[in-house]
N, C-alpha and C positions, 0 to 999 in steps of 0.2 A: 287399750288405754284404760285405767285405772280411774273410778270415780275420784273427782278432788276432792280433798279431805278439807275439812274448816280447821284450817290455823290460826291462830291468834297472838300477840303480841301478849304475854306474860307468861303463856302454854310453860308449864312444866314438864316432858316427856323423857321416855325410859329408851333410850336406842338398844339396838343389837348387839354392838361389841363397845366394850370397854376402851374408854379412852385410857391414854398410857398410866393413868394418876392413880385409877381405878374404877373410878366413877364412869355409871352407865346415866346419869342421869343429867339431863340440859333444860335449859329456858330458853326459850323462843323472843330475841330481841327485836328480828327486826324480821318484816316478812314484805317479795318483793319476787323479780325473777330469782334470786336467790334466796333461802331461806339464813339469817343469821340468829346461833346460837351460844350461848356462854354455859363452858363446865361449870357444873356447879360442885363440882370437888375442888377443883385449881382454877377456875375463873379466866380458862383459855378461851378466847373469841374465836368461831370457826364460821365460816359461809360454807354452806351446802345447797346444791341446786337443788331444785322443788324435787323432781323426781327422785333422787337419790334420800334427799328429807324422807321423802312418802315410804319408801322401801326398808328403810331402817328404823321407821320408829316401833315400836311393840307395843306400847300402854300411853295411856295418857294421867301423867300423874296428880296433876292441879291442871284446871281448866284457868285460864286468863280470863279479863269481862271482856262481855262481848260488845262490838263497836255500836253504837248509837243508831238505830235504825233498822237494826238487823237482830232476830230473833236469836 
């Protein structure tokens, strides 16, 4: 199993494969057992489970702030 990665709620991230629009590139809206992301070429909302999230990302393009409490 794969260390967890720190996700964040504003995360800008670069995925693997191109959504159909063209765009590789998503924001992290909502994070949960699911991770929810919106294109940010065509503004399509998609949920991804965490593990599949962790596996397809490649960069992190804009980090989000980080929660209140937490380094």
């Amino acid at each position: 199993m794969a260390a967890p990665m720190d996700i964040r709620v504003g995360d800008v991230v670069q995925l693997r494969k191109a959504h159909p629009c063209g765009s590789d590139v998503w924001e992290v809206v909502r994070i949960g057992a699911d991770i929810g992301v919106v294109c940010r070429g065509c503004g399509r909302r998609v949920l991804l489970d965490r593990g599949r999230f962790q596996r397809r990302v490649t960069a992190f393009v804009q980090r989000g702030p980080a929660a209140k409490g937490f380094p």
